[in-house]
C-alpha positions as CSV (number, residue, x, y, z in Angstrom):
1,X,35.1,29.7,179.4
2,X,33.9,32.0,181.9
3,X,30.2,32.4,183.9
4,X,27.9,34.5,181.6
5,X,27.0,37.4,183.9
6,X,23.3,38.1,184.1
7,X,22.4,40.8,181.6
8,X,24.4,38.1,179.0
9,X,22.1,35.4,180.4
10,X,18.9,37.0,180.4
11,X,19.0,39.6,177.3
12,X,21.5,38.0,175.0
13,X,23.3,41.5,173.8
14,X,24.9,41.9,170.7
15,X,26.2,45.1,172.1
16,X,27.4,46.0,175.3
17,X,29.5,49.5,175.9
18,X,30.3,49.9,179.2
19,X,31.5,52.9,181.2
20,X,33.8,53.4,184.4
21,X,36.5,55.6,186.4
22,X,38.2,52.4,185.7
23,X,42.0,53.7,186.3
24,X,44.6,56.1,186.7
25,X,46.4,54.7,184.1
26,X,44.4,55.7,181.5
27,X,44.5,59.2,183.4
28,X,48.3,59.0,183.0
29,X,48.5,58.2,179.2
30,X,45.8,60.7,178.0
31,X,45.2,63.8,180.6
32,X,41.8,64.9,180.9
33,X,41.5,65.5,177.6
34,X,39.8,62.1,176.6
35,X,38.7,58.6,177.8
36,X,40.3,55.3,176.3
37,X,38.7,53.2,174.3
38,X,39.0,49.9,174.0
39,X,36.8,47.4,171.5
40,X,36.7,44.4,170.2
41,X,35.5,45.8,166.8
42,X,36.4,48.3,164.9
43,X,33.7,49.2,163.6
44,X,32.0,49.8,167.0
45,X,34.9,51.3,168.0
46,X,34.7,53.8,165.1
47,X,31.0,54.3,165.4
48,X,31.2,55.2,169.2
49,X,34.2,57.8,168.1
50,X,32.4,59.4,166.1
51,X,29.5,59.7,168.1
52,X,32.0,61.3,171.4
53,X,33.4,63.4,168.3
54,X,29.6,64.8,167.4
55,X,29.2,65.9,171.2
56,X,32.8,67.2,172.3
57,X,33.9,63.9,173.9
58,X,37.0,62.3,172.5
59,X,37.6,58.4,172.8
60,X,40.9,57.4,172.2
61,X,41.5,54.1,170.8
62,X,43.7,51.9,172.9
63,X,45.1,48.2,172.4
64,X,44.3,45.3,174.5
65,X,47.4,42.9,173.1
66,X,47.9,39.3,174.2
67,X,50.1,40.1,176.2
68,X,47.7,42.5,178.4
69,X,45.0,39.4,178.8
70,X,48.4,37.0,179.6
71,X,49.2,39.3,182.7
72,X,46.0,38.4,183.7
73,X,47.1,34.7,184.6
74,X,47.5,33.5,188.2
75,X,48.7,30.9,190.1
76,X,45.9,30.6,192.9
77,X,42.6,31.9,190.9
78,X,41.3,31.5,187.5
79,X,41.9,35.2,187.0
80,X,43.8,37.9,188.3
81,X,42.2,41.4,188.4
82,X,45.6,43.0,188.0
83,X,48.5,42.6,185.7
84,X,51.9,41.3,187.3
85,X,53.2,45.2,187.3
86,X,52.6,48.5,186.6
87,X,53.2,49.0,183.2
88,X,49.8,49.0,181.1
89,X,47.6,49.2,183.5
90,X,44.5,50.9,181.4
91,X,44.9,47.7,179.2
92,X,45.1,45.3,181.3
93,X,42.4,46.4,183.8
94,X,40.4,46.3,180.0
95,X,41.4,42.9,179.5
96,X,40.4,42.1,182.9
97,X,36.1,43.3,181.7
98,X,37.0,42.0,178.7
99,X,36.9,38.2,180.1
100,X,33.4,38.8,181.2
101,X,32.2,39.4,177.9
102,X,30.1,36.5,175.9
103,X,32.6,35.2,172.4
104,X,30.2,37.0,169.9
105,X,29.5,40.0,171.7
106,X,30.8,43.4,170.2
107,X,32.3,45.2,172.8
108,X,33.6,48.6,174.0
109,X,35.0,49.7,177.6
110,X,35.3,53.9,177.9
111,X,37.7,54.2,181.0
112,X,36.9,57.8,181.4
113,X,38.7,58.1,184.6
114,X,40.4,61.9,183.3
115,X,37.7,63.5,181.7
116,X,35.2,62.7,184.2
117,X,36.6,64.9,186.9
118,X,38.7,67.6,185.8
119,X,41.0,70.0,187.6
120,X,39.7,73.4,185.9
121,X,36.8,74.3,183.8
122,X,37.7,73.8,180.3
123,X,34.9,74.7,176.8
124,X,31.7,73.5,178.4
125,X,33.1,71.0,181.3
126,X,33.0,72.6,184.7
127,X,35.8,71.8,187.2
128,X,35.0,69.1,189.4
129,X,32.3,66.5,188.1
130,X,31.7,66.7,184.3
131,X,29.3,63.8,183.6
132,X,31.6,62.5,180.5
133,X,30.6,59.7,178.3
134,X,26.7,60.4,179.0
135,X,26.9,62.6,175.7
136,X,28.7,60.0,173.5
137,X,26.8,57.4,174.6
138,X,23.7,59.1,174.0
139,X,24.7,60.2,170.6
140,X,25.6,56.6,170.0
141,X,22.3,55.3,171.0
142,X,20.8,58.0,169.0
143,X,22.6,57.1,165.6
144,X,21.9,53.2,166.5
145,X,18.6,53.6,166.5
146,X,18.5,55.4,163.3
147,X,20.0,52.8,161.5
């Protein structure tokens, strides 16, 4: 069992989505053209798709296997923040947040690392600094709270 972090501890979430640049990897496997998701629900998973989907910003499901959280074991610490090579990466730098997270909490990570800086304008992003996942995560909250 791990530390509860402080929003966990304080608030007691049943949801938390989180949001980050996280890796190249991901960059690697899907181009600019869409952030990886990874859940521990599906039906989060599917609700925050279709959210990105409503606003132009695609989330890609991606798997976090045993095998990703397994490369996460180390010899010296109680966690390693990296796997033991390259391959995976986006997944197990997921598994990696994916620790932090209370048993019981549904959980999504966007690693939005290509679609938040692009290389060439493209529909409505600008090159340079696009601001994805602000959208789909506002048109999540939106739909959440109309439930």
């Amino acid at each position: 069992m791990h530390e509860r972090g402080w929003v966990q501890a304080a608030h007691s979430p049943s949801v938390i989505v989180d949001a980050a640049t996280l890796t190249g990897a991901c960059v690697v496997a899907l181009g600019e053209f869409a952030a990886g998701m990874f859940a521990n629900d599906d039906a989060l998973a599917l609700r925050l798709r279709d959210a990105g989907a409503a606003v132009g910003e695609r989330l890609h499901a991606m798997p976090i296997y045993p095998e990703h959280r397994a490369e996460l074991t180390c010899d010296i610490a109680d966690l390693s923040s990296t796997g033991k090579g390259r391959w995976g990466g986006a997944c197990t730098a997921a598994a990696f947040l994916e620790h932090f997270v209370d048993d019981g909490v549904v959980w999504a990570h966007l690693d939005i690392a290509g679609p938040a800086m692009t290389g060439e304008a493209r529909g409505s992003w600008p090159k340079g600094g696009t601001g994805f996942g602000a959208a789909a995560l506002a048109s999540f909250v939106v739909g959440a709270a109309a439930e």
